[in-house]
C-alpha positions as CSV (number, residue, x, y, z in Angstrom):
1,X,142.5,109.6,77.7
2,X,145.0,111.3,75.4
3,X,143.2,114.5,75.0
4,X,145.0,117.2,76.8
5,X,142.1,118.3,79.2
6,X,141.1,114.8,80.2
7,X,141.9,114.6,83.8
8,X,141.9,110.9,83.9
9,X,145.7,110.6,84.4
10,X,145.8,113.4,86.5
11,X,142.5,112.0,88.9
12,X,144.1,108.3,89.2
13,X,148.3,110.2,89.5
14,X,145.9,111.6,93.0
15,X,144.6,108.5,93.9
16,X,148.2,106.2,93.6
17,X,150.2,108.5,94.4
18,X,151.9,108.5,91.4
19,X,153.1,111.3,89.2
20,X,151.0,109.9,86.1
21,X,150.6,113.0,84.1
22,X,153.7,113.7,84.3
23,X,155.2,110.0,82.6
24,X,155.7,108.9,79.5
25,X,152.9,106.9,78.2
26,X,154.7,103.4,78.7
27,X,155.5,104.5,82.1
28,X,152.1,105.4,82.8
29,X,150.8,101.9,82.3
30,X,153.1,100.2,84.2
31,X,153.2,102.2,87.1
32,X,149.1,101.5,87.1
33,X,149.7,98.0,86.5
34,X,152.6,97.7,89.7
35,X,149.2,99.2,91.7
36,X,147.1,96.1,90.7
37,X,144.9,97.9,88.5
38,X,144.4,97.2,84.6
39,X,142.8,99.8,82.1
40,X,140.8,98.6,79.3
41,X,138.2,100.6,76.9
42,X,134.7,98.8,77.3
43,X,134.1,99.9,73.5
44,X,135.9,98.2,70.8
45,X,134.8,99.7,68.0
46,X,132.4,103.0,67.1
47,X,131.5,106.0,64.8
48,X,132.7,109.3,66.6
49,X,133.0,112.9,65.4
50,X,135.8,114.7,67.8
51,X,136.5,113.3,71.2
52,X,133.1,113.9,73.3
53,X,131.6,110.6,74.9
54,X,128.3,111.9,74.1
55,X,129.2,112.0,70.5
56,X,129.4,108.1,70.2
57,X,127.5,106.5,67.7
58,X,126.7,102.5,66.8
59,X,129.2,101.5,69.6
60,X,130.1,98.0,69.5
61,X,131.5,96.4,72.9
62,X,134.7,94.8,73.5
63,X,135.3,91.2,73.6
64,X,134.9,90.7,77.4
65,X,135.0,86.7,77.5
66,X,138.6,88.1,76.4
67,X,139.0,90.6,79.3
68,X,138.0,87.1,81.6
69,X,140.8,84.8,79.8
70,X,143.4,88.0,79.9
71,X,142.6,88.7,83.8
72,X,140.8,85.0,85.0
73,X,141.1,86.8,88.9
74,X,139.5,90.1,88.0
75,X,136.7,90.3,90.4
76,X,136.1,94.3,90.3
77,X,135.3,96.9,87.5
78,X,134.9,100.0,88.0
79,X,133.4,102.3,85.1
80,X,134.8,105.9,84.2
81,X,132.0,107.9,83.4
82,X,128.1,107.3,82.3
83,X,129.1,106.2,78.6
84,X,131.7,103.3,79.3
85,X,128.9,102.4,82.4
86,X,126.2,101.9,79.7
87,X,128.2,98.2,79.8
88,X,128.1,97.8,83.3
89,X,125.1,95.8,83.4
90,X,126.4,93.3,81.7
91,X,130.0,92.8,83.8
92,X,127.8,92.7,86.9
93,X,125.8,89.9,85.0
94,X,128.7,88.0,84.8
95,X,129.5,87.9,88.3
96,X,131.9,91.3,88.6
97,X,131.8,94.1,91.4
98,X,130.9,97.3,89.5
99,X,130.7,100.4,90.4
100,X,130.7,103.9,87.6
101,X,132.6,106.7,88.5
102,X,132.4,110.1,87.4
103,X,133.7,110.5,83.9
104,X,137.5,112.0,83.9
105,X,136.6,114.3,81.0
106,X,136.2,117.9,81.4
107,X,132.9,117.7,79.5
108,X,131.8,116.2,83.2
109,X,131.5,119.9,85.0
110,X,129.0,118.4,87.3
111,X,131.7,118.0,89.4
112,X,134.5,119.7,90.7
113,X,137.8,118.0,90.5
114,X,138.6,117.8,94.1
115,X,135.2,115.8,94.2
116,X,135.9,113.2,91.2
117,X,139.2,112.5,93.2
118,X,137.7,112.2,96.3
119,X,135.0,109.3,94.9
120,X,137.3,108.0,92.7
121,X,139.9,107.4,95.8
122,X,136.9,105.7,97.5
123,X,135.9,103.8,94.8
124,X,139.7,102.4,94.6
125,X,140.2,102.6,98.3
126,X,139.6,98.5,98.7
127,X,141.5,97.8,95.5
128,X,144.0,95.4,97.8
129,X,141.2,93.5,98.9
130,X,138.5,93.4,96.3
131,X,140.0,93.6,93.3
132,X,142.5,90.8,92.2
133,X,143.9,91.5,88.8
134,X,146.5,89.0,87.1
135,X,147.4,89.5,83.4
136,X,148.0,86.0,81.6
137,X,150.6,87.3,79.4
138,X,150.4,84.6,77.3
139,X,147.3,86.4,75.9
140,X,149.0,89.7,75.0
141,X,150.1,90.5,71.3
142,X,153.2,89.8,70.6
């Protein structure tokens, strides 16, 4: 989400509330966390020329028994665009609330950006009530 044109800080600064493009990267995180909501990359590891999703090769996913022990109360994922939702099988396998939402990069221009904020604020509209999200810091890199 560092490129420049990605709209993902922008599209979830909408949805909280929150100035997130406009914060320093630290800043960013925590005010996301302070909103009950944890980002983490679905991909751990994969071959990639530039920054386009469609450009990923041999991706390998992320530990998510590890994602479980980090987060045990996690009960919703939700899934930024078609490539990170190519995993989302497999968190609704293992008991999760899924739902994809349309990518944040520009790439996307299937949709305006007035319409990815509008289904992105419905998708986190419940986040209160469906989505209970508690980092066991003992877990987190020193």
């Amino acid at each position: 989400y560092a490129h420049p044109r990605n709209q993902f800080w922008h599209i979830l600064g909408q949805v909280l509330g929150e100035p997130l493009a406009e914060l320093p990267y630290e800043a960013r995180l925590a005010r996301v966390l302070a909103h009950r909501i944890g980002i983490w990359d679905v991909i751990d590891a994969c071959e990639r020329e530039g920054s386009a999703d469609s450009a990923i090769r041999n991706a390998r996913a992320n530990d998510f028994g590890h994602l479980r022990r980090l987060a045990p109360k996690l009960t919703r994922v939700i899934f930024n665009g078609g490539r990170a939702a190519t995993f989302e099988a497999r968190f609704r396998a293992a008991g999760f609330i899924t739902e994809v939402v349309p990518s944040s990069s520009p790439a996307h221009a299937s949709r305006t950006l007035a319409e990815k904020i509008s289904l992105w604020r419905r998708a986190l509209a419940d986040r209160r009530r469906a989505m209970a999200f508690e980092i066991n810091k003992d877990l987190l890199p020193k």
